[in-house]
PASEBA-1860 file (N, C-alpha, C; in nm, 3 decimals):
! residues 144
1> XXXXXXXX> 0.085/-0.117/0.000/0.000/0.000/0.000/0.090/0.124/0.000 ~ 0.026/0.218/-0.045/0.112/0.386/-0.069/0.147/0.422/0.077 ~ 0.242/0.488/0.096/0.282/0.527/0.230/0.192/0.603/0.281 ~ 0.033/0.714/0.204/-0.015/0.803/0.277/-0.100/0.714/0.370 ~ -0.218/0.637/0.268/-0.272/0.603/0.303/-0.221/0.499/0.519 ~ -0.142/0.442/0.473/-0.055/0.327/0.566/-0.051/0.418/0.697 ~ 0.026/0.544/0.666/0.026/0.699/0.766/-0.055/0.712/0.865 ~ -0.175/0.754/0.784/-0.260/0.808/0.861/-0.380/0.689/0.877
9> XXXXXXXX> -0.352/0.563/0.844/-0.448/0.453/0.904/-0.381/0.426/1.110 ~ -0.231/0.442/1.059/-0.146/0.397/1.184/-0.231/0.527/1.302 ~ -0.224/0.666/1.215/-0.187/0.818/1.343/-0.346/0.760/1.333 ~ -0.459/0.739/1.306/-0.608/0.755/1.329/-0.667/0.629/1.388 ~ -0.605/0.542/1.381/-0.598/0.395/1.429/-0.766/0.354/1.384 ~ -0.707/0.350/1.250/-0.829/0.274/1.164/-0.765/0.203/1.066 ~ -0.762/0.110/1.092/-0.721/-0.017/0.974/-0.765/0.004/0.844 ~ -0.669/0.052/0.735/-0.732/0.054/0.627/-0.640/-0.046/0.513
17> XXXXXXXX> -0.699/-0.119/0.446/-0.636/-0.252/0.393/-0.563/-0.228/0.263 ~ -0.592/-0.081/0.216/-0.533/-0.125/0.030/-0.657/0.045/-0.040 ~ -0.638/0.071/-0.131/-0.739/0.154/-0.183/-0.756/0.073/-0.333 ~ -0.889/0.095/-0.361/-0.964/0.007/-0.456/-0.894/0.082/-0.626 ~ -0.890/0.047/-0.726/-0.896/0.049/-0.817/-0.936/0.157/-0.912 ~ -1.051/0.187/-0.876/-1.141/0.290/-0.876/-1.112/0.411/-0.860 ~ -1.082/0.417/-0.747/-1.030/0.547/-0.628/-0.898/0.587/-0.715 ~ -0.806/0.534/-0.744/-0.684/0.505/-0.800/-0.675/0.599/-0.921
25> XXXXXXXX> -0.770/0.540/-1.016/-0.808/0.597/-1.117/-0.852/0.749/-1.144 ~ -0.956/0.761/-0.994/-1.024/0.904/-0.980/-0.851/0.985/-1.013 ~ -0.806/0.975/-0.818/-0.691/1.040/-0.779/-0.578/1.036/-0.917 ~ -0.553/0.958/-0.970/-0.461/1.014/-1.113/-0.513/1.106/-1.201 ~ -0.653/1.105/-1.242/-0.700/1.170/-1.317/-0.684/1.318/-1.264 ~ -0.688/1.337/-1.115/-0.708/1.487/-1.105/-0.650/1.536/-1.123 ~ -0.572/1.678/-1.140/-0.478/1.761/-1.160/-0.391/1.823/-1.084 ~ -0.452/1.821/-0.961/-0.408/1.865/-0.830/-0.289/1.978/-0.830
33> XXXXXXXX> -0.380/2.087/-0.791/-0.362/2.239/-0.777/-0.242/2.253/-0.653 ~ -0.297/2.177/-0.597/-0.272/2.211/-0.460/-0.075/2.073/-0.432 ~ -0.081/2.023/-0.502/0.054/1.971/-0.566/0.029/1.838/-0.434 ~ 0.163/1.783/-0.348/0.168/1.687/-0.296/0.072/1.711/-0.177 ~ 0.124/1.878/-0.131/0.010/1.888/0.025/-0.138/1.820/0.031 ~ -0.191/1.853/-0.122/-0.341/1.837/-0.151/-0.375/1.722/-0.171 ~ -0.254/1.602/-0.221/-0.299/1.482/-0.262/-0.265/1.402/-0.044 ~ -0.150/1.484/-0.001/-0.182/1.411/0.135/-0.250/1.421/0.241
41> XXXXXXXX> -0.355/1.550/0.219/-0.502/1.597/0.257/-0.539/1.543/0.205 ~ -0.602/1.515/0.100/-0.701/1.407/0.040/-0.686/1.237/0.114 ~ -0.575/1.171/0.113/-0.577/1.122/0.172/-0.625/1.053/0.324 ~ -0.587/1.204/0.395/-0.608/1.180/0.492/-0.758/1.173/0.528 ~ -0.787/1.269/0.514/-0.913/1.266/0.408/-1.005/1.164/0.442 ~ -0.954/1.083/0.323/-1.048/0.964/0.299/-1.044/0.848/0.407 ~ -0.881/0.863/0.455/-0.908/0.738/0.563/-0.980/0.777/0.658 ~ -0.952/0.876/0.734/-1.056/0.957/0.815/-1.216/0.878/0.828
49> XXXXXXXX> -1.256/0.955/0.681/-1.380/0.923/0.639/-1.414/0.780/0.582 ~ -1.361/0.723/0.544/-1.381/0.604/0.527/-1.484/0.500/0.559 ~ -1.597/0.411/0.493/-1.659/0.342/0.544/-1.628/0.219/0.546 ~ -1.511/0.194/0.525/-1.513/-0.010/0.490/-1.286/0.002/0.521 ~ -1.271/-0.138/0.524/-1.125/-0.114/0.511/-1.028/-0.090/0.409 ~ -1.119/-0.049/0.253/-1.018/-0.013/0.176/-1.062/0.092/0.102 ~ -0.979/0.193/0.069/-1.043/0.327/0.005/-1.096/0.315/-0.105 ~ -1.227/0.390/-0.111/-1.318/0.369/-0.272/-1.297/0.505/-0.331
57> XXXXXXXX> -1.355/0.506/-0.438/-1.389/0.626/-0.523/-1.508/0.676/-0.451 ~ -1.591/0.595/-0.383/-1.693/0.710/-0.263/-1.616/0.738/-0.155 ~ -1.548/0.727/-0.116/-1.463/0.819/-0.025/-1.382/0.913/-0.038 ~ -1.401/0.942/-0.184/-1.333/1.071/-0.241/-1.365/1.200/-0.196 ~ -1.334/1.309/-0.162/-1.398/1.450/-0.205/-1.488/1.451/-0.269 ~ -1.562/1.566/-0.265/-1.665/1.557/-0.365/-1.616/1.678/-0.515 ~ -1.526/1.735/-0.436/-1.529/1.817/-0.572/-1.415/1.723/-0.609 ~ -1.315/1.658/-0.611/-1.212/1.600/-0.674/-1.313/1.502/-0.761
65> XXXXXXXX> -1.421/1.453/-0.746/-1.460/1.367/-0.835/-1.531/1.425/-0.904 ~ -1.595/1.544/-0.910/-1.688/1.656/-0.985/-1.576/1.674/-1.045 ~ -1.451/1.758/-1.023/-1.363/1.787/-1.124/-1.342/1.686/-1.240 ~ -1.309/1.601/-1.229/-1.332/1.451/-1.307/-1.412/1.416/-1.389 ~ -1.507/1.418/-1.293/-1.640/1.375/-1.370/-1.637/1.480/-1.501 ~ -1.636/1.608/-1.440/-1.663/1.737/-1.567/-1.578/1.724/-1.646 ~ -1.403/1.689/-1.637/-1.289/1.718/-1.719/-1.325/1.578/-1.832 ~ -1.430/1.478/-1.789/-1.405/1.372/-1.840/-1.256/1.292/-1.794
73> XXXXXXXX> -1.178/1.351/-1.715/-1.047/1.296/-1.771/-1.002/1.155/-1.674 ~ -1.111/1.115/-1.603/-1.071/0.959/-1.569/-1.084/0.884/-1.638 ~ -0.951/0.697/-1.629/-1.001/0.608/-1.723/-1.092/0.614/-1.661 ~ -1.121/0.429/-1.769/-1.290/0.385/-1.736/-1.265/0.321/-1.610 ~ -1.377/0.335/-1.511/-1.389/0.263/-1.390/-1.355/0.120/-1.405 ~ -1.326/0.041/-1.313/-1.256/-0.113/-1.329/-1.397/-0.173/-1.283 ~ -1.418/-0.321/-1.342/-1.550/-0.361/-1.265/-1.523/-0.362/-1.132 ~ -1.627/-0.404/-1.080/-1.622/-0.440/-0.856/-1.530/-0.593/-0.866
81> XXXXXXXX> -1.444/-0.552/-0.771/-1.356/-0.694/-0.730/-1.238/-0.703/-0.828 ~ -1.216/-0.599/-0.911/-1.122/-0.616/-0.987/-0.972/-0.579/-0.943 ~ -0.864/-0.700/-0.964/-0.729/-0.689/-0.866/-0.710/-0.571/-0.846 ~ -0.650/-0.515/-0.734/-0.578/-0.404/-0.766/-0.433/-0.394/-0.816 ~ -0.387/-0.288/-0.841/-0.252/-0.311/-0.878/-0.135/-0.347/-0.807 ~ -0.061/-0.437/-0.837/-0.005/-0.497/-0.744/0.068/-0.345/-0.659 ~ 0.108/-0.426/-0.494/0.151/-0.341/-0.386/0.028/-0.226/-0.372 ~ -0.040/-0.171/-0.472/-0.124/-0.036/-0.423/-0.054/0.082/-0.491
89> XXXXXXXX> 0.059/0.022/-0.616/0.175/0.125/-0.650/0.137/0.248/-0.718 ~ 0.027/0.243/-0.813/-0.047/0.381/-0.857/-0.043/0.461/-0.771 ~ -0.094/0.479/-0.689/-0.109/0.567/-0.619/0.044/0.684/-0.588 ~ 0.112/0.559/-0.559/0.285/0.586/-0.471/0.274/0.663/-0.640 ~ 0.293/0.578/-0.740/0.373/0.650/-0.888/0.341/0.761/-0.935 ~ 0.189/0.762/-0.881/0.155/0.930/-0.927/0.220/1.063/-0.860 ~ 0.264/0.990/-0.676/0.310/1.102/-0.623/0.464/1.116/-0.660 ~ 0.543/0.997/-0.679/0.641/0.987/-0.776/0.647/1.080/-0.884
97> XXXXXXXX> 0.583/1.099/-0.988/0.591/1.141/-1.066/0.540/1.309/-1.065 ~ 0.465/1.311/-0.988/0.455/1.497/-0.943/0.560/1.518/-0.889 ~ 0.664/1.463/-0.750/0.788/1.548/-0.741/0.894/1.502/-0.843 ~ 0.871/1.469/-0.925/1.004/1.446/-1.041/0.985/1.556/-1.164 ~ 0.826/1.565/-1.201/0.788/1.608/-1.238/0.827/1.786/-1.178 ~ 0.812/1.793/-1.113/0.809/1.923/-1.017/0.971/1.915/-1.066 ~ 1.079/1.908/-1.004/1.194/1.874/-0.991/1.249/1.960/-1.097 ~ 1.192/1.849/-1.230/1.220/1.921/-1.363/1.198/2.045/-1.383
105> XXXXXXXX> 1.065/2.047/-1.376/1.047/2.188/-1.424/1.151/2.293/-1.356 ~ 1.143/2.280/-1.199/1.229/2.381/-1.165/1.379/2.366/-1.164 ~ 1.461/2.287/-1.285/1.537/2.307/-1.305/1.654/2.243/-1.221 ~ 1.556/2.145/-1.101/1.667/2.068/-1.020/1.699/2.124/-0.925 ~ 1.625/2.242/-0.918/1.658/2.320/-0.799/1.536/2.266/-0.707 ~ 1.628/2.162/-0.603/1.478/2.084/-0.489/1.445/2.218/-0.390 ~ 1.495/2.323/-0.368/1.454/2.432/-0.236/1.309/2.477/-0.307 ~ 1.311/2.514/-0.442/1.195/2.584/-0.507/1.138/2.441/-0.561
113> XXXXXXXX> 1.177/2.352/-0.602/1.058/2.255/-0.630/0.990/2.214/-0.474 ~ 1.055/2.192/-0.370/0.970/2.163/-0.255/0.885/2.260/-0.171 ~ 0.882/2.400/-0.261/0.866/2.521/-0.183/0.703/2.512/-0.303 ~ 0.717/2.464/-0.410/0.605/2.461/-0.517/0.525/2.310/-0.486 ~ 0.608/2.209/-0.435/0.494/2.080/-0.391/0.438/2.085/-0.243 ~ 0.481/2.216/-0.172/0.448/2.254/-0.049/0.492/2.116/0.037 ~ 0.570/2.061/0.023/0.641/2.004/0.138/0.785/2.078/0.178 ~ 0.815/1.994/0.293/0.979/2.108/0.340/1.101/2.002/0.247
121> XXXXXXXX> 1.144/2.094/0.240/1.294/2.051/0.133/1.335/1.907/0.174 ~ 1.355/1.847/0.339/1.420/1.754/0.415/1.321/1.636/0.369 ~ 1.188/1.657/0.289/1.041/1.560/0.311/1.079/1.524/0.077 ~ 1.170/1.631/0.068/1.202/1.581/-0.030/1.286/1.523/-0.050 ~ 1.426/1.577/0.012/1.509/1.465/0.009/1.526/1.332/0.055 ~ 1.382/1.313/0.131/1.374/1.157/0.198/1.306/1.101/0.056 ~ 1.200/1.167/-0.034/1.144/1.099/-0.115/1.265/1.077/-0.215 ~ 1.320/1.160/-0.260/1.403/1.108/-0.384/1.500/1.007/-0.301
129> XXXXXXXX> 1.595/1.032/-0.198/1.658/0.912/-0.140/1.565/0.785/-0.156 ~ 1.431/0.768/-0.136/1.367/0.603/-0.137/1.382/0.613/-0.265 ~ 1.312/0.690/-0.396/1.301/0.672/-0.531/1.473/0.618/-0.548 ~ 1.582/0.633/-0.475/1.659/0.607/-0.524/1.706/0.421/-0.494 ~ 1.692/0.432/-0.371/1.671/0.280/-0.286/1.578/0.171/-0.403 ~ 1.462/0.234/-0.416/1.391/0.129/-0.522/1.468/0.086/-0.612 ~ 1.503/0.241/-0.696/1.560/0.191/-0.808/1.673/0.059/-0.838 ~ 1.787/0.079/-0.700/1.889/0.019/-0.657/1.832/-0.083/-0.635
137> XXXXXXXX> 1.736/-0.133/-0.562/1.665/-0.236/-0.527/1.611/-0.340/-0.649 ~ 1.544/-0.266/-0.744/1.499/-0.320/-0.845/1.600/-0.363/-0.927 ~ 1.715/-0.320/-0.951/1.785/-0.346/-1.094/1.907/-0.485/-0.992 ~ 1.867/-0.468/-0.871/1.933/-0.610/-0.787/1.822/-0.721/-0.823 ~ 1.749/-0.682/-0.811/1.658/-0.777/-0.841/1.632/-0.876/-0.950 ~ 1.669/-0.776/-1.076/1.654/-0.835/-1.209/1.781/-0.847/-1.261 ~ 1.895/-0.920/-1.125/2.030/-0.966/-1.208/2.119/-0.877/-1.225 ~ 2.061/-0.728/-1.215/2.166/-0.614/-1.289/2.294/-0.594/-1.191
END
């Protein structure tokens, strides 16, 4: 499972098992204004609110799924019961890919990219240090 979700199941002490498929789909589609702060409010968010032990697309915001809904810009919903992706990694890759994303744009300069994903500089250099661990991790993995 994504580290937010895992977070704030531990600080709220509500067991939450995995987020559905669905939900997955919403949260990529959005655009998120509000950069990493907004996707780990949302989060919290949902476990908070939550009715069952794994996050749905009804435990979304309501305007994050209105935004959606209007932009058109989610895939298509997955049927009910359909695997999720293995580990829960969508989720992690999207936030992956906003601070890399971020990163770039500002030129590699992490003080102003973490000052634009509204986390503190130290919350970035822990993320790119793991992005880096994986990577290392993975290419052990496959022999390299």
């Amino acid at each position: 499972m994504p580290p937010f979700p895992t977070e704030f199941s531990e600080k709220n002490g509500k067991p939450i098992e995995g987020i559905t498929p669905d939900a997955v789909n919403v949260l990529a589609a959005y655009r998120w204004p509000g950069n990493v702060r907004e996707l780990r409010n949302t989060i919290e968010k949902m476990v908070v609110l939550a009715r069952g032990p794994r996050l749905t697309a009804r435990d979304l915001p309501p305007n994050i799924k209105e935004e959606v809904r209007r932009t058109g810009a989610a895939a298509a919903p997955e049927p009910a019961g359909a695997p999720e992706p293995a580990g829960g990694a969508s989720l992690a890759d999207t936030e992956r890919r906003m601070i890399l994303e971020t990163l770039a744009r500002c030129g590699q300069n992490r003080t102003q990219a973490a000052a634009e994903l509204g986390i503190s500089r130290r919350t970035l250099h822990r993320k790119l240090r793991q992005y880096r661990q994986e990577e290392d991790g993975a290419g052990k993995e496959d022999g390299a």
